[in-house]
Structures are given as structure tokens and as C-alpha cells.
N, C-alpha and C positions, 0 to 999 in steps of 0.2 A: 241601411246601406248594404246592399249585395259585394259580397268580395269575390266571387267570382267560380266558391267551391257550391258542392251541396250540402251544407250541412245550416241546421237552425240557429237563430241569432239565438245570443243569453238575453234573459229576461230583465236581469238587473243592467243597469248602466253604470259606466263608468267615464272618465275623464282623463283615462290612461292616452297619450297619443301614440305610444304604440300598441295602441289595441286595432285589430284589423278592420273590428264593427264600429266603434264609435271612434277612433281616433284617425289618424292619416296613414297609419301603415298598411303599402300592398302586399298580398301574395306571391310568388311567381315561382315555378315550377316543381318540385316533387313535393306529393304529401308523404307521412312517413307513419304506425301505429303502433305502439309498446304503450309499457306498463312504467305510470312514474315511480320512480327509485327513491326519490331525494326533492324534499319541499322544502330545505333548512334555508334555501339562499334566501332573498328577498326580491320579490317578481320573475325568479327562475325557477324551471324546474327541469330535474334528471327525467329522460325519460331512456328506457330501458327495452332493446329490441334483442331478443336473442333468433339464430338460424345456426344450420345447418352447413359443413363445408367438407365437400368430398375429399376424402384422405384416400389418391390411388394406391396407393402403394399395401394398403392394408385391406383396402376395398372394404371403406368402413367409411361413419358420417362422422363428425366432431364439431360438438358444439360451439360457437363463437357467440360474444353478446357484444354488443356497442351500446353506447351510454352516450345520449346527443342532450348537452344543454339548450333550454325551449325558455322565450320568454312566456311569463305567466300575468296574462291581464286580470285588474282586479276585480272584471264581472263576470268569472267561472270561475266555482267553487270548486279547486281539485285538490286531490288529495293521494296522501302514498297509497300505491297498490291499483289505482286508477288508472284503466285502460283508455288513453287519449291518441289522438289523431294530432300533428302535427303538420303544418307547410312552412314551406320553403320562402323566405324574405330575404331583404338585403341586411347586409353584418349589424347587427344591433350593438355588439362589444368584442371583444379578442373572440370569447370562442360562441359566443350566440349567433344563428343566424338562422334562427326556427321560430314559430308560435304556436301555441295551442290553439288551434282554432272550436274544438267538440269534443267532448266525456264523452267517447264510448259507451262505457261501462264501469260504473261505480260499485267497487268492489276491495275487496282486499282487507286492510289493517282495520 
């Protein structure tokens, strides 16, 4: 089942229903890409964007990071330190309303 991004289904399946490829949950607007922080929850994961934000006054950059909780289906294998790609769904719980749709880049710890 096509969701709608370009990115490759997982190989494994699963029975998750909010999984985007085998389950019933859509996509809808922004994707977003960091590095995950924090696998400790169960079907969540931290994922971790750091940028840049102009300080005029000093006429200098200053680092900011955000930390967006992603639900995590059980047919990608991610893990900390993994650079994933996340979009944009409807509220899955108080502060979820992301999924991991594709591993980047498996890397890190």
C-alpha cells in the first residue's frame, strides 16, 4: 500500500494499525528528519532535530534543538543514534502526532 511519500516499504510486516504501510494510519503534511535520542518508551521514539537561530543583536547563530515524540511501528528496526525521517498524522496521544515512516541512516550507538 502506497502512503503517499517516496520512500521504500519495510520488508518485515507487521499488525500494528498505526502503522502507515500495513495498518490504517494516513500521512498528511510536513515530513521532518533527526537523529533518534530515546527508544526507552514502548512504540515511541524521541527523535532529535538540532538548527540554527540568528541572534541580531550579537550578529551571531545559536544553536536550538527540538525533540518531537514519533510513533515507532513494529516493522522498522530503529534504534538510538538513527537518522529517520518522520511525517506528519493525526494526534495519536497527548504529545504524538508523528511516525516514522524510513531509516535514513543507521548509525550511531
Amino acid at each position: 500500500m502506497a502512503i503517499g511519500l517516496n520512500v521504500a516499504q519495510p520488508e518485515e510486516d507487521c499488525s500494528d494499525v498505526n502503522c502507515p504501510f500495513h495498518g490504517t494510519l494516513s500521512v498528511r503534511g510536513q515530513t521532518l528528519e533527526g537523529e533518534v535520542a530515546s527508544t526507552d518508551m514502548e512504540k515511541t521514539v524521541v527523535v532529535e532535530r538540532e538548527y540554527d537561530v540568528r541572534v541580531p543583536k550579537y550578529d551571531r547563530y545559536m544553536k536550538r534543538r527540538s525533540r518531537v515524540p514519533a510513533h515507532h511501528p513494529p516493522c522498522m528496526d530503529v534504534a538510538e543514534g538513527d537518522t529517520v525521517r518522520i511525517a506528519e498524522t493525526r494526534p495519536l496521544s497527548k504529545t504524538k502526532s508523528h511516525v516514522v515512516v524510513e531509516i535514513v541512516d543507521e548509525g550511531g550507538a
